[in-house]
N, CA, C and O atoms as a GROMACS GRO file, in nm:
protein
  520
    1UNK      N    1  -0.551   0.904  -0.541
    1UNK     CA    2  -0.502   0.827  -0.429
    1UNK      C    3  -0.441   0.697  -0.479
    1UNK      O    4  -0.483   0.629  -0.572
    2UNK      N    5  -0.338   0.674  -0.404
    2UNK     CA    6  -0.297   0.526  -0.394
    2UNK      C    7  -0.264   0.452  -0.349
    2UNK      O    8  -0.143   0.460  -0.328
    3UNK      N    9  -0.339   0.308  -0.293
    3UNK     CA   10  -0.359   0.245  -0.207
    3UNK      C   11  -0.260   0.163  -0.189
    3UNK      O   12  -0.236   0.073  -0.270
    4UNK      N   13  -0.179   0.186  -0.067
    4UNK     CA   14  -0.031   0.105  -0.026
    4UNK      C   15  -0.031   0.000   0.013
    4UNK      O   16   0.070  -0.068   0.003
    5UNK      N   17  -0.167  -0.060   0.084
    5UNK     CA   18  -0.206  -0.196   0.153
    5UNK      C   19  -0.327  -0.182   0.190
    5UNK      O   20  -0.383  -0.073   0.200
    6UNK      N   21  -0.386  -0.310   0.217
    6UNK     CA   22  -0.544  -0.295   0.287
    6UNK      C   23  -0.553  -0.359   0.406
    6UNK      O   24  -0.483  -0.457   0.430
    7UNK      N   25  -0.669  -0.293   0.523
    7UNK     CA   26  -0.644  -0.346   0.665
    7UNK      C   27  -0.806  -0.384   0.662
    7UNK      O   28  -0.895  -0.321   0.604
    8UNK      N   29  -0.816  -0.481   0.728
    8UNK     CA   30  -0.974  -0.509   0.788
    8UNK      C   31  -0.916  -0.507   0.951
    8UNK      O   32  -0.826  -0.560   1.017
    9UNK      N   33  -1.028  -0.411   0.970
    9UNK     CA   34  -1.012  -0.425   1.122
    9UNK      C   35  -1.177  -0.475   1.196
    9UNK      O   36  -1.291  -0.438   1.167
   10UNK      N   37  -1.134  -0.564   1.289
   10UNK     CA   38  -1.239  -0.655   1.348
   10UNK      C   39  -1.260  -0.650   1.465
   10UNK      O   40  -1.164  -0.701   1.524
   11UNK      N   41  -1.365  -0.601   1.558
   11UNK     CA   42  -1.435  -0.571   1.682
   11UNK      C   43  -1.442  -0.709   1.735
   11UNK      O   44  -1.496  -0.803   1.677
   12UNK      N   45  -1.385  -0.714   1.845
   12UNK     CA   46  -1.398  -0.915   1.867
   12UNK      C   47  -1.396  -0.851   2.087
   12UNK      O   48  -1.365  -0.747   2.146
   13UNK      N   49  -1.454  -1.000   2.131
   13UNK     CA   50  -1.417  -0.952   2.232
   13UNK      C   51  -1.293  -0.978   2.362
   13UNK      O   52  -1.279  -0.938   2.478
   14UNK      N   53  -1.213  -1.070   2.267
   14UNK     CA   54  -1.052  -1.104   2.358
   14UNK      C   55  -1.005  -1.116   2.271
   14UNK      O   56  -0.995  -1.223   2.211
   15UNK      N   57  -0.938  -0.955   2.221
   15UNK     CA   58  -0.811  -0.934   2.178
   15UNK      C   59  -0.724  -1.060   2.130
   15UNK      O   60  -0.704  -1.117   2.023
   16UNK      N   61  -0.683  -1.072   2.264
   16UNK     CA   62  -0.552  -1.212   2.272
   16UNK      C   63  -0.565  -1.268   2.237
   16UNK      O   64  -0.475  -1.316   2.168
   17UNK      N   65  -0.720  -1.339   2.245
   17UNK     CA   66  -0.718  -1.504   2.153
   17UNK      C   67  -0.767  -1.490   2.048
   17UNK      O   68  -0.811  -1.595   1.999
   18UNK      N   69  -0.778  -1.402   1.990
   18UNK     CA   70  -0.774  -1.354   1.840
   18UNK      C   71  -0.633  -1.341   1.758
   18UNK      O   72  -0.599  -1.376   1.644
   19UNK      N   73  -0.575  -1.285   1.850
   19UNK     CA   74  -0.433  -1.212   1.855
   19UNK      C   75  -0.313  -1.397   1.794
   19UNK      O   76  -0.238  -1.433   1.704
   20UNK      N   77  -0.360  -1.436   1.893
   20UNK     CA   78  -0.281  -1.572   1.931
   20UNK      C   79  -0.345  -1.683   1.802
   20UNK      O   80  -0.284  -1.779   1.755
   21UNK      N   81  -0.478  -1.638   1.766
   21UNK     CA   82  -0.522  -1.816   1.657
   21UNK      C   83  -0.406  -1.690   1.551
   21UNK      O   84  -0.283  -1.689   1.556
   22UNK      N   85  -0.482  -1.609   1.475
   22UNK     CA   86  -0.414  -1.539   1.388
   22UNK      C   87  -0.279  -1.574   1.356
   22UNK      O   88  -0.250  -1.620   1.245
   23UNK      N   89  -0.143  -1.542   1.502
   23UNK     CA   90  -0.008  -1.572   1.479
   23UNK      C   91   0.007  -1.694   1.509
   23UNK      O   92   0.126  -1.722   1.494
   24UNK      N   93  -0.069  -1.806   1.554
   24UNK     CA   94   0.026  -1.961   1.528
   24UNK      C   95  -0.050  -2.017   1.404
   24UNK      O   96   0.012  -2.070   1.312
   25UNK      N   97  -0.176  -2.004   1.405
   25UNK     CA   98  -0.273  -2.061   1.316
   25UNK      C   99  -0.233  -2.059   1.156
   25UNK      O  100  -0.212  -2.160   1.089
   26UNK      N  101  -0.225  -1.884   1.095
   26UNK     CA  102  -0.268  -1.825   1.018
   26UNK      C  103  -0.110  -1.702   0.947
   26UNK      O  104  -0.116  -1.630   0.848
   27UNK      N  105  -0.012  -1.715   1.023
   27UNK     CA  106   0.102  -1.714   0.972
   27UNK      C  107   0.116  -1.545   1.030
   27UNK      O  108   0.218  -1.486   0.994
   28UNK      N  109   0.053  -1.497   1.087
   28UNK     CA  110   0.024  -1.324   1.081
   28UNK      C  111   0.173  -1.338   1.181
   28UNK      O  112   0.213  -1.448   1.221
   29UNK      N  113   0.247  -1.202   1.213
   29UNK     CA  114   0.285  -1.134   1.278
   29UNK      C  115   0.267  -1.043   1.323
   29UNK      O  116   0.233  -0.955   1.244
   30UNK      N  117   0.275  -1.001   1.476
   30UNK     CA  118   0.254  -0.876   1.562
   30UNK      C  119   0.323  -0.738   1.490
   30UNK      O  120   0.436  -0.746   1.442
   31UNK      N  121   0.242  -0.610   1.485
   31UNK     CA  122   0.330  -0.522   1.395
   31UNK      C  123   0.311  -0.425   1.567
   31UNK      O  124   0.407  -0.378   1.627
   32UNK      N  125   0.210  -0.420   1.601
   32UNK     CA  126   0.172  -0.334   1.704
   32UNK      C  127   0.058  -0.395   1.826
   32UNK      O  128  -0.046  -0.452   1.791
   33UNK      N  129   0.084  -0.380   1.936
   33UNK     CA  130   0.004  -0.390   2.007
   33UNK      C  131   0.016  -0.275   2.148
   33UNK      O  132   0.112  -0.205   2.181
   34UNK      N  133  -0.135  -0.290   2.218
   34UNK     CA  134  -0.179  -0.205   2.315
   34UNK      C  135  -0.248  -0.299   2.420
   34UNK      O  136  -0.257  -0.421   2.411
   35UNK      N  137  -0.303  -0.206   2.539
   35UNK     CA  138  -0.452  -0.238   2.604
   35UNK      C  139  -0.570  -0.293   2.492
   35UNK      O  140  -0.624  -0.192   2.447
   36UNK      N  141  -0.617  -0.388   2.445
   36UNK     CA  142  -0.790  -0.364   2.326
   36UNK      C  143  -0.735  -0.356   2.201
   36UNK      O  144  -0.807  -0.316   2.110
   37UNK      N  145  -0.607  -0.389   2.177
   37UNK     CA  146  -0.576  -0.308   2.023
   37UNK      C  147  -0.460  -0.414   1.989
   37UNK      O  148  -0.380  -0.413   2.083
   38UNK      N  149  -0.422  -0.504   1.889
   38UNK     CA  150  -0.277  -0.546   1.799
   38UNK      C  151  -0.329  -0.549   1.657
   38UNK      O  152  -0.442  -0.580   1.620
   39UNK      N  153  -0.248  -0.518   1.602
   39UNK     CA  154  -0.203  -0.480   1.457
   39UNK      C  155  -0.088  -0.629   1.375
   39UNK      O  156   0.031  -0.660   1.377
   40UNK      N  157  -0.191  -0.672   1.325
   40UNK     CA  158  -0.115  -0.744   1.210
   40UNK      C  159  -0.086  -0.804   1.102
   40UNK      O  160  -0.166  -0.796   1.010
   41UNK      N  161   0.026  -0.874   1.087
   41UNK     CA  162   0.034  -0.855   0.927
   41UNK      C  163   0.102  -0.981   0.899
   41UNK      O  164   0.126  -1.065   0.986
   42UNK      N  165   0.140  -0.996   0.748
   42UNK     CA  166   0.186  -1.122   0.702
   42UNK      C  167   0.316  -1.050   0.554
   42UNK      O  168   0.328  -0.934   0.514
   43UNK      N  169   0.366  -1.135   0.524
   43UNK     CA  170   0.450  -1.111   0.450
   43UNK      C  171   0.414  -1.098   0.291
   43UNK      O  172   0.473  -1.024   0.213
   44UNK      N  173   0.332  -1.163   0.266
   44UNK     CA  174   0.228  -1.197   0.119
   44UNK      C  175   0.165  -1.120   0.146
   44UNK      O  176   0.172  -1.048   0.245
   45UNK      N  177   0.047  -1.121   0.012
   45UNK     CA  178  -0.055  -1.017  -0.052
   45UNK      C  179  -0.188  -1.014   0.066
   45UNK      O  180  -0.295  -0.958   0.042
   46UNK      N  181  -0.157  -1.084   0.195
   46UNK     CA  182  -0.267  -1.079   0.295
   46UNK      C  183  -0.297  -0.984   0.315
   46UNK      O  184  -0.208  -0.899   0.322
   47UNK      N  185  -0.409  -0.951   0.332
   47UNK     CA  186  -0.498  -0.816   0.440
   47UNK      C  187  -0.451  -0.818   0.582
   47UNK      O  188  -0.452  -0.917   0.655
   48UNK      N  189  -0.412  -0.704   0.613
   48UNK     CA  190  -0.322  -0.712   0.728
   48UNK      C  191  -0.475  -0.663   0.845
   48UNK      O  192  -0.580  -0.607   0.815
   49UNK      N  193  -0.447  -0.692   0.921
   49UNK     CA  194  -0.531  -0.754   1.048
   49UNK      C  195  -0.529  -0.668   1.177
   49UNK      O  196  -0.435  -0.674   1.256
   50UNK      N  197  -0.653  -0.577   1.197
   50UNK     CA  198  -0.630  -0.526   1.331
   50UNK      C  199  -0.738  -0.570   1.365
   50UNK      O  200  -0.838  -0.598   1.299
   51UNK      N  201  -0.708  -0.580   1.514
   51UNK     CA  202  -0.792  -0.624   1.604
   51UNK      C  203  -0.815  -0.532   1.758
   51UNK      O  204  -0.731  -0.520   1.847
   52UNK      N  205  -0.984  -0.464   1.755
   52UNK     CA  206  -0.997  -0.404   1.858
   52UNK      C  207  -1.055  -0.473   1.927
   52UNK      O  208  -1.081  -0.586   1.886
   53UNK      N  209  -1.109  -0.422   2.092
   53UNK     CA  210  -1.188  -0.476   2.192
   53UNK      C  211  -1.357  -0.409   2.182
   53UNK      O  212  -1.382  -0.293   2.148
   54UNK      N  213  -1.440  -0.493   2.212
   54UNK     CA  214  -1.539  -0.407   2.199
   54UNK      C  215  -1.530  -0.321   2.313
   54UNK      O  216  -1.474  -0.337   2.422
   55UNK      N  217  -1.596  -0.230   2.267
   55UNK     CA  218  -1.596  -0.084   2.385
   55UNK      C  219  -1.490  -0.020   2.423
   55UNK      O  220  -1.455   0.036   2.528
   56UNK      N  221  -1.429  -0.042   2.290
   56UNK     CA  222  -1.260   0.041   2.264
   56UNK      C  223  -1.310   0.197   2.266
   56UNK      O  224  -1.386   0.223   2.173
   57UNK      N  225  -1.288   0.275   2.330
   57UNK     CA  226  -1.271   0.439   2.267
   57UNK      C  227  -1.270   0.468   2.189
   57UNK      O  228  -1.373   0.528   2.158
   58UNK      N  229  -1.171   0.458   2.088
   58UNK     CA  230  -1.124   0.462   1.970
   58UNK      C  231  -1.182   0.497   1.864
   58UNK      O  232  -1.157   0.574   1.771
   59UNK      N  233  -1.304   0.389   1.905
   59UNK     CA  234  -1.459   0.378   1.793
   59UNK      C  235  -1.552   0.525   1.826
   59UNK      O  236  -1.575   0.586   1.929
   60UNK      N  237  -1.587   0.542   1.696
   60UNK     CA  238  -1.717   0.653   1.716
   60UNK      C  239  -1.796   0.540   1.815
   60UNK      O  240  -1.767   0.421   1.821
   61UNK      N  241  -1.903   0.609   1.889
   61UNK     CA  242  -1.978   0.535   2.024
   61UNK      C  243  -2.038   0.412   1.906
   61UNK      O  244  -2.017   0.291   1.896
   62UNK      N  245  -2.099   0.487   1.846
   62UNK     CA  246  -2.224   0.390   1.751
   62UNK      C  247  -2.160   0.258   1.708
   62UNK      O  248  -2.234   0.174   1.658
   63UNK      N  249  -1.990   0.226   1.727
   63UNK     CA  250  -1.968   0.154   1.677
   63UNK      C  251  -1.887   0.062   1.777
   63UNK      O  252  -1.820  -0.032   1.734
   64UNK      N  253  -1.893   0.087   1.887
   64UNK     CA  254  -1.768   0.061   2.008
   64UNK      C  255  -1.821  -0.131   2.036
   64UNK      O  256  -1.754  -0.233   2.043
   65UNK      N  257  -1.947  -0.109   2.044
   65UNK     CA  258  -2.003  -0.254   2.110
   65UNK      C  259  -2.022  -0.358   1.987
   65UNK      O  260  -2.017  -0.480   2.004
   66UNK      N  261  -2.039  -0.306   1.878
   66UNK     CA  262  -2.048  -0.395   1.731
   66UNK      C  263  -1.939  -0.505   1.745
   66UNK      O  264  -1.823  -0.471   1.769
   67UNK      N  265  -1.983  -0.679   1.726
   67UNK     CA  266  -1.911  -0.779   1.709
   67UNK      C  267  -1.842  -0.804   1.587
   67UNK      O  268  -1.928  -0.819   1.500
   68UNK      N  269  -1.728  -0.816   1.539
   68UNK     CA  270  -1.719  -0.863   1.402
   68UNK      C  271  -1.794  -1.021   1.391
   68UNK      O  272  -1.757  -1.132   1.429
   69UNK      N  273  -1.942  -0.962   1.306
   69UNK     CA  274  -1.998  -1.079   1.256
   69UNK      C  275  -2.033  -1.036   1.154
   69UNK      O  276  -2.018  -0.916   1.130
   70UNK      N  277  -2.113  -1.152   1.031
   70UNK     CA  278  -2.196  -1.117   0.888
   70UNK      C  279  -2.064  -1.115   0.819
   70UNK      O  280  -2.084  -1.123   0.698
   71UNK      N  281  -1.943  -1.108   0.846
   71UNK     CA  282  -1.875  -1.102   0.761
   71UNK      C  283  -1.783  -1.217   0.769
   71UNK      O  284  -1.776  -1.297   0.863
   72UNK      N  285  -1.683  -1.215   0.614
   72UNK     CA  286  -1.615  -1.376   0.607
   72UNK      C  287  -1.474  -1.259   0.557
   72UNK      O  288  -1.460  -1.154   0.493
   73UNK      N  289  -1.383  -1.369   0.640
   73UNK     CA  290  -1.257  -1.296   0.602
   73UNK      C  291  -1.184  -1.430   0.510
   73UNK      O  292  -1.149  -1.545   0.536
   74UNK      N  293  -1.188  -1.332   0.380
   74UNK     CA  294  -1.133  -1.446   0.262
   74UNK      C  295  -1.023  -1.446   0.205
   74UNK      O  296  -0.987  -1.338   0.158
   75UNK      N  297  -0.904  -1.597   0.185
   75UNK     CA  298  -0.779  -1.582   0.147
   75UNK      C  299  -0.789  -1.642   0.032
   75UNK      O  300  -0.832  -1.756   0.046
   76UNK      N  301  -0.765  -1.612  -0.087
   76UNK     CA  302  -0.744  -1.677  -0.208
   76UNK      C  303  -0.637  -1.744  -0.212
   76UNK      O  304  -0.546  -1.665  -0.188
   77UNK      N  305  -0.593  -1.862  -0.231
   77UNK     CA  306  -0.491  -1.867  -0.263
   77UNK      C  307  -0.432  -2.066  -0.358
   77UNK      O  308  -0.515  -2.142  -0.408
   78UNK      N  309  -0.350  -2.082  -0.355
   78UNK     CA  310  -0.335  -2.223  -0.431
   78UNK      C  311  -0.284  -2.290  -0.277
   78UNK      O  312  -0.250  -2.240  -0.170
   79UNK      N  313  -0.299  -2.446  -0.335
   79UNK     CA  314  -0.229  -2.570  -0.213
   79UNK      C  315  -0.346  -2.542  -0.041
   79UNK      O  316  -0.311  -2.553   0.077
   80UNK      N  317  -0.483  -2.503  -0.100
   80UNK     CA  318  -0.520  -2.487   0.038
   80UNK      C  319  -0.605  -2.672   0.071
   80UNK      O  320  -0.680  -2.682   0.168
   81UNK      N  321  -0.586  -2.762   0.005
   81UNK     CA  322  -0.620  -2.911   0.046
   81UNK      C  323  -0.494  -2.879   0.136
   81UNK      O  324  -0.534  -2.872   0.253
   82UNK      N  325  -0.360  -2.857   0.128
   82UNK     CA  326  -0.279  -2.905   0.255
   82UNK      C  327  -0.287  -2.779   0.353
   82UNK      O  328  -0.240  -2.783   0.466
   83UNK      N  329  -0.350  -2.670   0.300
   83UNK     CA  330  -0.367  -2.578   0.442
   83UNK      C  331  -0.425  -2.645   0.544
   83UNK      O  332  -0.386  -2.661   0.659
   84UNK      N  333  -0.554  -2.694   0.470
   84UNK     CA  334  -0.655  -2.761   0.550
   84UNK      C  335  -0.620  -2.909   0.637
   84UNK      O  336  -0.707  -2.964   0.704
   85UNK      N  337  -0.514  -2.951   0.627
   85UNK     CA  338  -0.492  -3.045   0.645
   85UNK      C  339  -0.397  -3.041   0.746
   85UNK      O  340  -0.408  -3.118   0.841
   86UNK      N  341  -0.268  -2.929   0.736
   86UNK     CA  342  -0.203  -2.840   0.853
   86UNK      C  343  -0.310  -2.777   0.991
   86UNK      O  344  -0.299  -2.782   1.114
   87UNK      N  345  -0.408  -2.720   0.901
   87UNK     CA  346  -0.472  -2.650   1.065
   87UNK      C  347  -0.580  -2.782   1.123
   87UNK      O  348  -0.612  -2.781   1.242
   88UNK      N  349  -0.636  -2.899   1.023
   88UNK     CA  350  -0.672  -3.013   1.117
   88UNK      C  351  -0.534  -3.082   1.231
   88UNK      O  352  -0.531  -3.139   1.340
   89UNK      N  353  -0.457  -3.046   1.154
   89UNK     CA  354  -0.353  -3.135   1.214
   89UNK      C  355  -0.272  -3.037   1.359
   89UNK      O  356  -0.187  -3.082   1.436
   90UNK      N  357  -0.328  -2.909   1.360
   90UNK     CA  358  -0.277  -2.829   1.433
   90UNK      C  359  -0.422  -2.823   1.597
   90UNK      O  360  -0.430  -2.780   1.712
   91UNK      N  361  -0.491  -2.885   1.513
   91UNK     CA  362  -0.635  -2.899   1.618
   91UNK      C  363  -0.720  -2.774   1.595
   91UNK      O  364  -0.776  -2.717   1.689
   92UNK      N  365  -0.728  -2.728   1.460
   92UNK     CA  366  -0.820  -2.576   1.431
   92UNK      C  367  -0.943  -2.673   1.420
   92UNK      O  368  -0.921  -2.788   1.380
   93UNK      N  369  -1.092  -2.629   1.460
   93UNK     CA  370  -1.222  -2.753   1.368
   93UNK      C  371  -1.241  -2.649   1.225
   93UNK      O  372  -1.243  -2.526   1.225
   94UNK      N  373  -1.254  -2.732   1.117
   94UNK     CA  374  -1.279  -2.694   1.003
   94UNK      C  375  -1.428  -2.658   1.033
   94UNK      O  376  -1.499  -2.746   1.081
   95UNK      N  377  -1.472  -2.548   1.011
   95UNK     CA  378  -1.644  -2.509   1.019
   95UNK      C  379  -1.723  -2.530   0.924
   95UNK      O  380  -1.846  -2.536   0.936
   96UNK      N  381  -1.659  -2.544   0.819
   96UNK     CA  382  -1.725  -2.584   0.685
   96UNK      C  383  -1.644  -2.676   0.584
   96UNK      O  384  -1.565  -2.625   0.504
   97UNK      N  385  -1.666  -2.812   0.589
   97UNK     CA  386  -1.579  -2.876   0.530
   97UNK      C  387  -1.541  -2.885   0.377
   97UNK      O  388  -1.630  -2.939   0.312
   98UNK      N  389  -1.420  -2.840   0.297
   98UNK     CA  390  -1.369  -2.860   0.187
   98UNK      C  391  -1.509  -2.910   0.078
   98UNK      O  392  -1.570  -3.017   0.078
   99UNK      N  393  -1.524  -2.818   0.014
   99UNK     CA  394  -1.641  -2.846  -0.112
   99UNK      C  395  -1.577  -2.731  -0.259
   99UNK      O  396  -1.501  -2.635  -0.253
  100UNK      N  397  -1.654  -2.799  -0.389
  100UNK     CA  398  -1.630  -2.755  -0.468
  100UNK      C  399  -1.732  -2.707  -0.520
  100UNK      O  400  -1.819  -2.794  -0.519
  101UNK      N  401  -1.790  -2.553  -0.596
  101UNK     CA  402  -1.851  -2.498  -0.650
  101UNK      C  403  -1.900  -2.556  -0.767
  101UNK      O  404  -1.838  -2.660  -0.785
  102UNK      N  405  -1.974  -2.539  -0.846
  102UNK     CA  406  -2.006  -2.556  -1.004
  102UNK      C  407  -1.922  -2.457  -1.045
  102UNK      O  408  -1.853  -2.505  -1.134
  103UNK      N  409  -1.893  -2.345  -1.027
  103UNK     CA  410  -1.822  -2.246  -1.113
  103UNK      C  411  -1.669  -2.222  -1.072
  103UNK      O  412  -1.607  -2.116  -1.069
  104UNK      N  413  -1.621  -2.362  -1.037
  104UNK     CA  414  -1.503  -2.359  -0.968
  104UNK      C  415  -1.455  -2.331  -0.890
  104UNK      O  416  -1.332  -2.329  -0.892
  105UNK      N  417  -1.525  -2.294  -0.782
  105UNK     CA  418  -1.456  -2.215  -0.638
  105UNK      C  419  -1.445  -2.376  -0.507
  105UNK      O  420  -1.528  -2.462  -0.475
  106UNK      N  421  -1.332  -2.356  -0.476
  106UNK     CA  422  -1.303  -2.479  -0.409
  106UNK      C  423  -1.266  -2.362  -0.278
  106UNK      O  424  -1.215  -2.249  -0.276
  107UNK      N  425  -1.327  -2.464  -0.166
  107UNK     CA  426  -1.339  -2.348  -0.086
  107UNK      C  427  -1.330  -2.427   0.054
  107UNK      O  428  -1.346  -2.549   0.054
  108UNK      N  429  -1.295  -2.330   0.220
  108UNK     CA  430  -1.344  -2.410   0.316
  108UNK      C  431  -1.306  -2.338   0.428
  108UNK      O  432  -1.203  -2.271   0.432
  109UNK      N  433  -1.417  -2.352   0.556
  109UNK     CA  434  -1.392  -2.215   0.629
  109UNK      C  435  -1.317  -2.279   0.822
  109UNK      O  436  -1.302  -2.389   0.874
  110UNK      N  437  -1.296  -2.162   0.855
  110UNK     CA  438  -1.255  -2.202   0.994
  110UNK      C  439  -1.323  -2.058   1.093
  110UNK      O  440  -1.350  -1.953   1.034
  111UNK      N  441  -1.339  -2.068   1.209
  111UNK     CA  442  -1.360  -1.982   1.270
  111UNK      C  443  -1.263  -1.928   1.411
  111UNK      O  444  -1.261  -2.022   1.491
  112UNK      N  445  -1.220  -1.865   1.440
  112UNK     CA  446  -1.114  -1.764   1.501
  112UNK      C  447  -1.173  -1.803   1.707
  112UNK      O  448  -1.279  -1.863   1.726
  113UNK      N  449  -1.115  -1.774   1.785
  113UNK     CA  450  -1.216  -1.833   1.910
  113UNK      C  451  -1.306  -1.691   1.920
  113UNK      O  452  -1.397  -1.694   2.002
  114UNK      N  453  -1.289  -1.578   1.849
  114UNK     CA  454  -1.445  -1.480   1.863
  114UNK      C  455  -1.516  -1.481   1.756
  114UNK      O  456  -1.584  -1.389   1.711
  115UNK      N  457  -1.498  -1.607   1.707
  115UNK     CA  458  -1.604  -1.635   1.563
  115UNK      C  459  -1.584  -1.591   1.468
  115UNK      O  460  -1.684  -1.597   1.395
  116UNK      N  461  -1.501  -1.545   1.424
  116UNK     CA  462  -1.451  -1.446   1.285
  116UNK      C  463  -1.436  -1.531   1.211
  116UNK      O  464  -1.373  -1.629   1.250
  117UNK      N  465  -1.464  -1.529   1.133
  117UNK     CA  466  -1.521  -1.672   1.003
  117UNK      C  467  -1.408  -1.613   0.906
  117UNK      O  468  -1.399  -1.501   0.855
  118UNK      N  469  -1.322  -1.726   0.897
  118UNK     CA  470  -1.206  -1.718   0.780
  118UNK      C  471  -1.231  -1.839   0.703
  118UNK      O  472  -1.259  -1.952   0.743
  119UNK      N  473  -1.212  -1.777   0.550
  119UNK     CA  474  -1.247  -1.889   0.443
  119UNK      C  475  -1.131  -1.881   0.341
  119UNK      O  476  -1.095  -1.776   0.286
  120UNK      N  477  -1.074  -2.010   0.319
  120UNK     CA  478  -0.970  -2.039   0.223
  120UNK      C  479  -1.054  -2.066   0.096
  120UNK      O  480  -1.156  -2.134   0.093
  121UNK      N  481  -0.982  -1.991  -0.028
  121UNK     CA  482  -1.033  -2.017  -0.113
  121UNK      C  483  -0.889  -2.093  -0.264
  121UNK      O  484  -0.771  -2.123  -0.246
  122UNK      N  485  -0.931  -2.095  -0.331
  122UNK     CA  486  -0.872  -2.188  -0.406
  122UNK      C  487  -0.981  -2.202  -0.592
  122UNK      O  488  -1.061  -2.295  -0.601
  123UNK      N  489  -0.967  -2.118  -0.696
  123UNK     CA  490  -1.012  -2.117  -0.801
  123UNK      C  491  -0.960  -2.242  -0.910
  123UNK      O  492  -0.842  -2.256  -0.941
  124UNK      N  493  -1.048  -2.311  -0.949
  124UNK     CA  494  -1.012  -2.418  -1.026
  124UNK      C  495  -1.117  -2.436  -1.152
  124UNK      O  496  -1.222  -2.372  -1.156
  125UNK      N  497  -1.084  -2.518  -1.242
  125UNK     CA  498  -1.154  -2.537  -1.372
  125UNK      C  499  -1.337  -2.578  -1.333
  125UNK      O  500  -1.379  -2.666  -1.259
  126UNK      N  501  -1.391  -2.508  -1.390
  126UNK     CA  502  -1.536  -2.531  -1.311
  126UNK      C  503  -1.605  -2.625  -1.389
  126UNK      O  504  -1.598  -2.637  -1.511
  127UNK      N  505  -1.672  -2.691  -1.309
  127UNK     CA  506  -1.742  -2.788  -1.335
  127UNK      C  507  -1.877  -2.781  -1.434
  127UNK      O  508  -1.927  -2.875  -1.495
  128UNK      N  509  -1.909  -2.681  -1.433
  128UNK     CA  510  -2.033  -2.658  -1.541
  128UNK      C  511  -1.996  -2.551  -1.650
  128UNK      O  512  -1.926  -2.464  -1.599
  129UNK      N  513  -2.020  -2.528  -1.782
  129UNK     CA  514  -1.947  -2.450  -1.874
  129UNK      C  515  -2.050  -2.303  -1.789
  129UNK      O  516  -2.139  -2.290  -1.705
  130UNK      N  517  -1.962  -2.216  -1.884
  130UNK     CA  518  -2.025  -2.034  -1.825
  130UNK      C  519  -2.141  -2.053  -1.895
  130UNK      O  520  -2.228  -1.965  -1.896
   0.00000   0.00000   0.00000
């Protein structure tokens, strides 16, 4: 097999305002949408993004009412001091404010309005040897 792209898809329970932080917030574009259901994506190496309703059909039963929680949706990437500084300035609340690891992980999270915990990340020279 070979893998053409990767999707996380996330059980939330308003679509839209998932739909909506994602495309002004977070740079995504609409590829598809329904009733409970948009599909999207970004132009870079992002994980492209679907988003169902809980108690979508769609889902085997066992899985229809499940919240996307426990999990962190993570962007690696460089220049995220001025990401962070764009989505303060855009009125996002930072949920976890800008900190640096001992093993270099510079890092800092935001949350989506159905709580979907997104974390910018950012790898730098670490502070304690390996």
């Amino acid at each position: 097999m070979r893998i053409t792209a990767s999707t996380v898809s996330l059980t939330v329970d308003d679509v839209s305002a998932s739909q909506r932080f994602f495309t002004r917030h977070l740079g995504y574009t609409e590829q598809a949408a329904a009733e409970g259901f948009a599909s999207l994506t970004r132009e870079d190496a992002a994980v492209d993004v679907v988003l169902l309703a809980r108690g979508i059909e769609v889902l085997p039963a066992d899985q229809r009412n499940q919240h996307a929680s426990g999990m962190i949706l993570a962007f690696t990437g460089t220049g995220i001091d001025m990401e962070e500084k764009r989505l303060r300035t855009e009125g996002v609340e930072i949920t976890m404010p800008m900190r640096e690891e001992p093993w270099g992980e510079r890092l800092f999270q935001i949350k989506d309005p159905n709580g979907v915990v997104v974390q910018f990340v950012e790898w730098v020279a670490p502070s304690i040897p390996a």
